[in-house]
N, C-alpha and C positions, 0 to 999 in steps of 0.2 A: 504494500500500500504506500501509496505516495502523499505526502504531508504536505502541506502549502507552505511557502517560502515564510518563515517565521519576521523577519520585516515588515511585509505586507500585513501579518496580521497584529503586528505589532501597532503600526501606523493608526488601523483600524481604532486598536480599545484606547489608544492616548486618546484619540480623538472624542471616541464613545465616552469617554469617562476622563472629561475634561476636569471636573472639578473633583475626581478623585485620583489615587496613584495610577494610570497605565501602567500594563505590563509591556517589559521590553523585550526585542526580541532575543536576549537571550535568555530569559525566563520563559518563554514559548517555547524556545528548542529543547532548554529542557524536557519540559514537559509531555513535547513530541517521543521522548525519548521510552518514555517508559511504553510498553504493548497494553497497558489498560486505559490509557489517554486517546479518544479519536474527537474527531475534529466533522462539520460539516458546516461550508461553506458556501456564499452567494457572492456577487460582485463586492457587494457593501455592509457585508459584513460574515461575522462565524457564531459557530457554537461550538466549542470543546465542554467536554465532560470525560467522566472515565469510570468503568466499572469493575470492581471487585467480588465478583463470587454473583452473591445477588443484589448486590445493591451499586445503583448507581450516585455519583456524585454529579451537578452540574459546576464545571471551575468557573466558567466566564458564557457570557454572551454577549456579543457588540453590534451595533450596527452605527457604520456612519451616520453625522448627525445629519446631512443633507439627505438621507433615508430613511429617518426614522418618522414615526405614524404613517407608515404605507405598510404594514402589516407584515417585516419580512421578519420582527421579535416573532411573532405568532408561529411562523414557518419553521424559522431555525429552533422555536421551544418543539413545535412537535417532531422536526428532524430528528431534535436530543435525543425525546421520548422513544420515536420508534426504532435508533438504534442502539440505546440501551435498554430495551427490552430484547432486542433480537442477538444481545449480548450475553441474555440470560437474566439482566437486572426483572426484579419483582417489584423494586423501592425505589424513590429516588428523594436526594435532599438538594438544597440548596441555601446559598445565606444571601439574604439582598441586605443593604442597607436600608435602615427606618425612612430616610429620606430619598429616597430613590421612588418614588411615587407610581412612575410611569410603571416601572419593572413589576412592582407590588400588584397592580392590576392585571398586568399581563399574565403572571400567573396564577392569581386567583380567577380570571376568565378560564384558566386552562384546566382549575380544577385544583390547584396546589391550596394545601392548609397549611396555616401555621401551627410549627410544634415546638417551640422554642425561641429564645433568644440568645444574642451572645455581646456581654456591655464593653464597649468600646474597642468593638472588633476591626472597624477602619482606621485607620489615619489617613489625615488629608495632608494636601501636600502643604497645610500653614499650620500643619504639627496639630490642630483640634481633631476629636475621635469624633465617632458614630457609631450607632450601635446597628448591629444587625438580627434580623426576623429570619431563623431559622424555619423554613419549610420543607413539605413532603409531600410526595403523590405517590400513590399506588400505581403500577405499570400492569395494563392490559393489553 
């Protein structure tokens, strides 16, 4: 399987996630690295996640900002879904931050509940935290 240029998707989540840290691209390649880490991509944006046994994890989702509310979050959330169920995953989590509003919706449209929290899980790039809303979906 071939991985998408870790740059590129780099470029993406700075941009996706201006007002929080981007990942760079050599924290992508890592990540590339490991066989439980897959990736599915659009022009303007991705979704990495990675599964373990039965449970899947989502790491990131981005979409450029000139393409966000055209519905390509929705796309790349059930891309995640149906290849980590087809991984074996049964579960899936993820952590948004509290202020991330857009994200918070997008996956509760898609069916995610919240099952926890985790306090002062971000840093931003002016050194203040954020907390984040630990969620979960059942994979069918």
């Amino acid at each position: 399987m071939t991985h998408p240029d870790p740059q590129t998707l780099s470029d993406i989540h700075m941009a996706a996630f201006s007002t929080a840290r981007g990942w760079s691209a050599k924290e992508i390649a890592g990540l590339l690295t490991s066989p439980h880490v897959f990736t599915a991509t659009i022009p303007d944006g991705f979704v990495m996640g990675r599964v373990i046994v039965d449970e899947a994890e989502l790491l990131t989702i981005a979409v450029s900002p000139a393409a966000q509310g055209q519905g390509f979050g929705a796309t790349l959330l059930a891309d995640f879904e149906r290849i980590a169920f087809q991984r074996g995953a049964t579960r899936a989590l993820l952590e948004v931050a509290t202020d991330n509003f857009s994200a918070l919706a997008l996956y509760r449209r898609a069916g995610w509940i919240a099952c926890g929290s985790r306090h002062a899980y971000y840093t931003r790039p002016d050194g203040t935290t954020c907390d984040a809303v630990l969620m979960e979906r059942h994979l069918t």
